[in-house]
N, C-alpha and C positions, 0 to 999 in steps of 0.2 A: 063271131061276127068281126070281121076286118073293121080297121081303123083308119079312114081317109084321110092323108095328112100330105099334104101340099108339098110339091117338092122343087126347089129346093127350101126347104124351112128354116127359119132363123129364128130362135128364139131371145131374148135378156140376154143370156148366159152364152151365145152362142155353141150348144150343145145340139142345134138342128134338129131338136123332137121337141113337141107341143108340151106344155107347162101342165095342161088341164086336157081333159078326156074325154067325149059326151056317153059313151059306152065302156062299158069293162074290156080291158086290152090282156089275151093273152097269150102266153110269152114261154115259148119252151128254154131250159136253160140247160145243158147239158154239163155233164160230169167229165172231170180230165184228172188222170191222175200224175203225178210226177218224179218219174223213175228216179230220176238224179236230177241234183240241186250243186253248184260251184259257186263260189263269190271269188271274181274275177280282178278284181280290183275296184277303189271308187273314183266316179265321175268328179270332172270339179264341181258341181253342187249338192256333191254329199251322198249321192242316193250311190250304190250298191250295182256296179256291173254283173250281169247272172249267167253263166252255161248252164239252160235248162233242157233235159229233155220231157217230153210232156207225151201221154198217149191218150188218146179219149175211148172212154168206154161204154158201154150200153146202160149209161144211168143216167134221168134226166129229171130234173124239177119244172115242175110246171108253175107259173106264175100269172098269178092274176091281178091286174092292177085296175084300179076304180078310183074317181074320186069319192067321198066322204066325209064325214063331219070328224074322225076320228083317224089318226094314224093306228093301224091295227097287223098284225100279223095271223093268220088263222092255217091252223093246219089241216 
């Protein structure tokens, strides 16, 4: 079942997706694998410039999110 969520959305966090859920949301998450990896040099706030190549493959996790009384992971 689709998720109706007002567009454009502003959340606290400004991340633009709703905080809370009234139905189960879900969410296909596809697999990438990564042929080759470079460290380029670093940015001045430290993080790690990358030449990545990346391919995507036919592998996908499916996610379900709900709220609840418990944070849970279930396979």
């Amino acid at each position: 079942m689709p998720v109706d969520v007002p567009a454009p959305y502003e959340d606290e966090f400004g991340l633009g997706v709703p905080l809370t859920i009234s139905v189960p949301l879900v969410v296909r998450a596809p697999a990438k694998l990564t042929r080759s990896l470079r460290i380029t040099g670093v940015r001045d706030d430290g993080y790690h410039l990358l030449d990545a190549e990346l391919v995507t493959v036919d592998l996908a996790d499916e996610l379900t999110i709900a709220e609840g009384e418990l944070l849970a992971v279930i396979d």
